[in-house]
N, C-alpha and C positions, 0 to 999 in steps of 0.2 A: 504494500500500500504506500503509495507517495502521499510527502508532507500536505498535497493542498487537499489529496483528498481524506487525508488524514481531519481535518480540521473539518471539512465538511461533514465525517462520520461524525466527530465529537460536538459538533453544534446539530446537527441536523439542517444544513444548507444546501442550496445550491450551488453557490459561490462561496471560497473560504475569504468572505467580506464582513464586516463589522461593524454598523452605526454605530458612531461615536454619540455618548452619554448627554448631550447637549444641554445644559440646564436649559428650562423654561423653552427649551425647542421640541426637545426626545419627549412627546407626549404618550398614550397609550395607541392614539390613534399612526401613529407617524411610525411608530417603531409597527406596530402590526401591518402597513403598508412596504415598509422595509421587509420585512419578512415576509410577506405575498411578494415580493419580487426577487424574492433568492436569495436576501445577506440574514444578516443576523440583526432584526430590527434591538433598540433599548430602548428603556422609560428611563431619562434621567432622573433622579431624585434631586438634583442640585433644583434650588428652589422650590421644592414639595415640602408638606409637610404630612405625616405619619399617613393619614386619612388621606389626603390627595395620592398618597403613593397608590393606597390602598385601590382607591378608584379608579385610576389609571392602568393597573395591573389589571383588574376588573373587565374595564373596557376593550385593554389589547386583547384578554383570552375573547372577547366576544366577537373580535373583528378578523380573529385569523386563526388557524388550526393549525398553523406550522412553530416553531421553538420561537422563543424571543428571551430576552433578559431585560437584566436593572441594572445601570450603573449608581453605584453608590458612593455619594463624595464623606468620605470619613468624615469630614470638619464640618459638615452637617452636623448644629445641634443635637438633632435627634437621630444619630446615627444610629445608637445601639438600639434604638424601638427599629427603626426601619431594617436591620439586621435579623432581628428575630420575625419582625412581618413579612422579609421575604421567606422565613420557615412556613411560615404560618397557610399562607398565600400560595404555596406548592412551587415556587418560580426555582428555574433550574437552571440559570445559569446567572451569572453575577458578576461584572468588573466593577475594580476600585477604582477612586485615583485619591489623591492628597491624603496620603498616610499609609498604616502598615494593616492590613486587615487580618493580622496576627491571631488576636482575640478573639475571631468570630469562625477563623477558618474549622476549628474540631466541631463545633456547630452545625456550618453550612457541611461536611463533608458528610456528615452522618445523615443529612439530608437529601444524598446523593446528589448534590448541586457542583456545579462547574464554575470552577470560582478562579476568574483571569485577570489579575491586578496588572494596573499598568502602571510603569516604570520606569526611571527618567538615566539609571547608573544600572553598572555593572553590580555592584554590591547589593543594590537593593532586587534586581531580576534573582539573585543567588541567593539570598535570603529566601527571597518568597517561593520560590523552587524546593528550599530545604521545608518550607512552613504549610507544605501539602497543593500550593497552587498547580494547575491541570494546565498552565502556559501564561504566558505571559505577553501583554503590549508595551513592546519598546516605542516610546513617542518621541518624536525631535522635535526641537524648536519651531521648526517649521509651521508648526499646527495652529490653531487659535486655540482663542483661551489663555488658561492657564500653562507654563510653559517650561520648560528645563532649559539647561544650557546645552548640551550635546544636540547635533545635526542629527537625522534619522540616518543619514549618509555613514556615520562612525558610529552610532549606537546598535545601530540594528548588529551588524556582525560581530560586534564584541558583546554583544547579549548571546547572540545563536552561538560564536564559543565558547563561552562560559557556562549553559545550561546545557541539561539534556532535555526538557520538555520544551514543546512548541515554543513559536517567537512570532505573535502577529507586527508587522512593523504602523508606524502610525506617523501622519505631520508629511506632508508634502508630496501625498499622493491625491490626485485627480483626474490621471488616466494612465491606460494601457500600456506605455513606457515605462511610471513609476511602479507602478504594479510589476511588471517586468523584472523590473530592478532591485524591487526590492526582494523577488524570489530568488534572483542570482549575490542579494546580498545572505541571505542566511534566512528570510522570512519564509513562513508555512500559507501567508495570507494577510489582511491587511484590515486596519480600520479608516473608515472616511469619515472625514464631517464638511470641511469645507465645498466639496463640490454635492455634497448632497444640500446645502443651504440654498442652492439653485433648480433644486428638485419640485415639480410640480405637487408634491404635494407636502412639501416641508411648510409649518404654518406659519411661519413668517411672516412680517408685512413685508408689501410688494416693496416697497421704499429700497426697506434692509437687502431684498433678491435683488433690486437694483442698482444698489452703494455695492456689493459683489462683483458684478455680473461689469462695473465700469471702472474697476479698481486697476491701477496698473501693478506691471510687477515690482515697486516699488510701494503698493498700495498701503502694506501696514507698519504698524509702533508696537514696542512694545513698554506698556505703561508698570510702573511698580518695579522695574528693575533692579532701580536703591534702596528702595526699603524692602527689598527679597521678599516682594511678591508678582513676578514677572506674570503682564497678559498680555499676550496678542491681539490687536484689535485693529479695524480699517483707521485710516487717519481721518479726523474729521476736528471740529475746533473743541469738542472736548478730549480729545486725544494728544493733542497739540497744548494747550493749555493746562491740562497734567504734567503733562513732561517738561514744560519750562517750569512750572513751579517747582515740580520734583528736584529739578535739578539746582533750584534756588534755595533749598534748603527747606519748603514748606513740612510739618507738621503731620502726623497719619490723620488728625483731625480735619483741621482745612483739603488733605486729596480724598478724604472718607465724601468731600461734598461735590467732588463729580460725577463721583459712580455710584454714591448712593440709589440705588432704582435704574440707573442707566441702562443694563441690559432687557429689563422690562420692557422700559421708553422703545429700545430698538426694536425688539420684538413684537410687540404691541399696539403700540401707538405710532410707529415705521417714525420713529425721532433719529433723523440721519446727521443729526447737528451737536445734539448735547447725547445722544444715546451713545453706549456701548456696544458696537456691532465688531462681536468677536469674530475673526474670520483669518485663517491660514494665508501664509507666502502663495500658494496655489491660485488666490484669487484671479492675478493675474492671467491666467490661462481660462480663466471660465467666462462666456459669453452668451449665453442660452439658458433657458429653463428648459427642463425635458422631464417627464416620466422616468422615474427611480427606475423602473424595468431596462432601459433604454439606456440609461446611465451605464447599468452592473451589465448589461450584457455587450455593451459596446468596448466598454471597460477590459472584458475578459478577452472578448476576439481580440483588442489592440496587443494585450498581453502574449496571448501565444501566438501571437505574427511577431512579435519584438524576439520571446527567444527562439522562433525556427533557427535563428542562423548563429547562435551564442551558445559557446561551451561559455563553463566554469573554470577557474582557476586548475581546478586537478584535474580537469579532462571531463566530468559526465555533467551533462548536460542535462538542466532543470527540470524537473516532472511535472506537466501540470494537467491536471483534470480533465478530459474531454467531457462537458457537458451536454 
């Protein structure tokens, strides 16, 4: 069995693809859309709260028959209720990010749950490896959001030798090239977010698919990088306005009053001015809205026309799935 379709056994996909956890995007209905089109749809928890998760998990089993998950942001107040709600709930597969989900993994394991933390170093992939994780996402800076310092370019492969369980790569994929790339880097499969925020059915205001979709490849910042809390976000004047004050020496109180509700505003009310529109290096290359289907399967043909003609460094050449 080769790694991609390795990963398809262990999620139950068509494509070994990943919606990334999107706060306040990755709804019940979005992630069960994702998964009627072949990835692995998620409910973010980032901005849920216990009961909203609740209902969410609710509504994706209503809207689709195929696997999905929950990503869970540690630093969520209520993380440890939403931890045992996804026991509760039956939800069987689970990525982390912002922390170590140590405490919860003898929990979720007994639960027979698939629990994929992602991961910003070598140390901490090796960690969670030894702490019963089923694989792991190496993210690069590339990504939006929240962000590490390592390129997905140098992380991915020093993850894949370091571990022996799966290595999804993450951050600066948007099509069939990087997908490519990242299987000839040491990756089993991949997670997206930024070119799925131009997906016909991602709920976004049209604004925010717009501020995307006309971003150059110099389009994003990344705000919080001095007071070590780095996020990637399109430029716009509260992005710009962060960052000169940051860099002025302002206060976590005075930068707490740009982003207070900011990703809301983008998401919501399509505030392309004072919002928060988190969005990956990739934006650059995205120009179109299209059907999630249309996306992952365009995505995967670009893929194995990229490796027909590419060995690997040791000589055998990458395996991938014929779907």
């Amino acid at each position: 069995m080769n790694t991609n379709t390795l990963i398809n056994h262990m999620l139950g996909t068509k494509y070994p693809l990943i919606q990334g956890g999107m706060a306040n995007i990755a709804t019940g209905e979005f992630a069960a859309a994702v998964s009627n089109s072949g990835a692995l749809g998620l409910i973010g928890a980032g901005g849920m709260n216990v009961e909203i998760l609740r209902e969410n998990i609710r509504k994706c089993r209503e809207l689709t028959d195929k696997p999905f998950g929950v990503n869970l942001m540690l630093m969520n107040p209520q993380a440890e209720e939403m931890a045992h709600l996804l026991v509760e709930e039956g939800v069987k597969i689970v990525t982390t990010g912002a922390g170590n989900p140590g405490k919860y993994m003898e929990m979720w394991k007994q639960a027979g749950m698939t629990v994929i933390p992602v991961v910003s170093s070598v140390a901490l992939a090796k960690r969670m490896e030894r702490e019963g994780a089923d694989m792991v996402i190496a993210e690069g800076t590339e990504s939006g959001g929240h962000v590490g310092e390592m390129t997905t370019m140098t992380l991915v492969p020093q993850v894949a030798d370091a571990v022996q369980i799966p290595v999804i790569a993450a951050g600066g994929i948007a099509d069939g090239r990087q997908l490519a790339a990242a299987f000839v880097l040491g990756a089993s499969g991949a997670q997206l977010g930024t070119c799925l925020l131009v997906s016909e059915e991602c709920p976004i205001h049209d604004n925010y698919k717009q501020a995307v979709i006309k971003a150059k490849d110099n389009g994003t910042i990344v705000t919080g990088r001095i007071s070590g809390t780095p996020v990637r976000i399109l430029k716009n004047k509260m992005a710009r306005e962060y960052v000169r004050r940051e860099k002025e020496g302002a206060d976590v109180m005075e930068l707490e009053k740009f982003t207070l509700g900011s990703l809301r505003r983008a998401v919501f009310d399509g505030d392309t001015v004072t919002g928060s529109l988190m969005a990956g290096q990739t934006s650059g290359q995205l120009h179109e809205i299209r059907p999630l289907k249309e996306i992952f399967e365009t995505m995967w043909r670009q893929a194995k026309e990229g490796l027909t003609p590419l060995d690997t460094p040791n000589g055998v050449r990458p395996q991938v799935e014929k779907c």
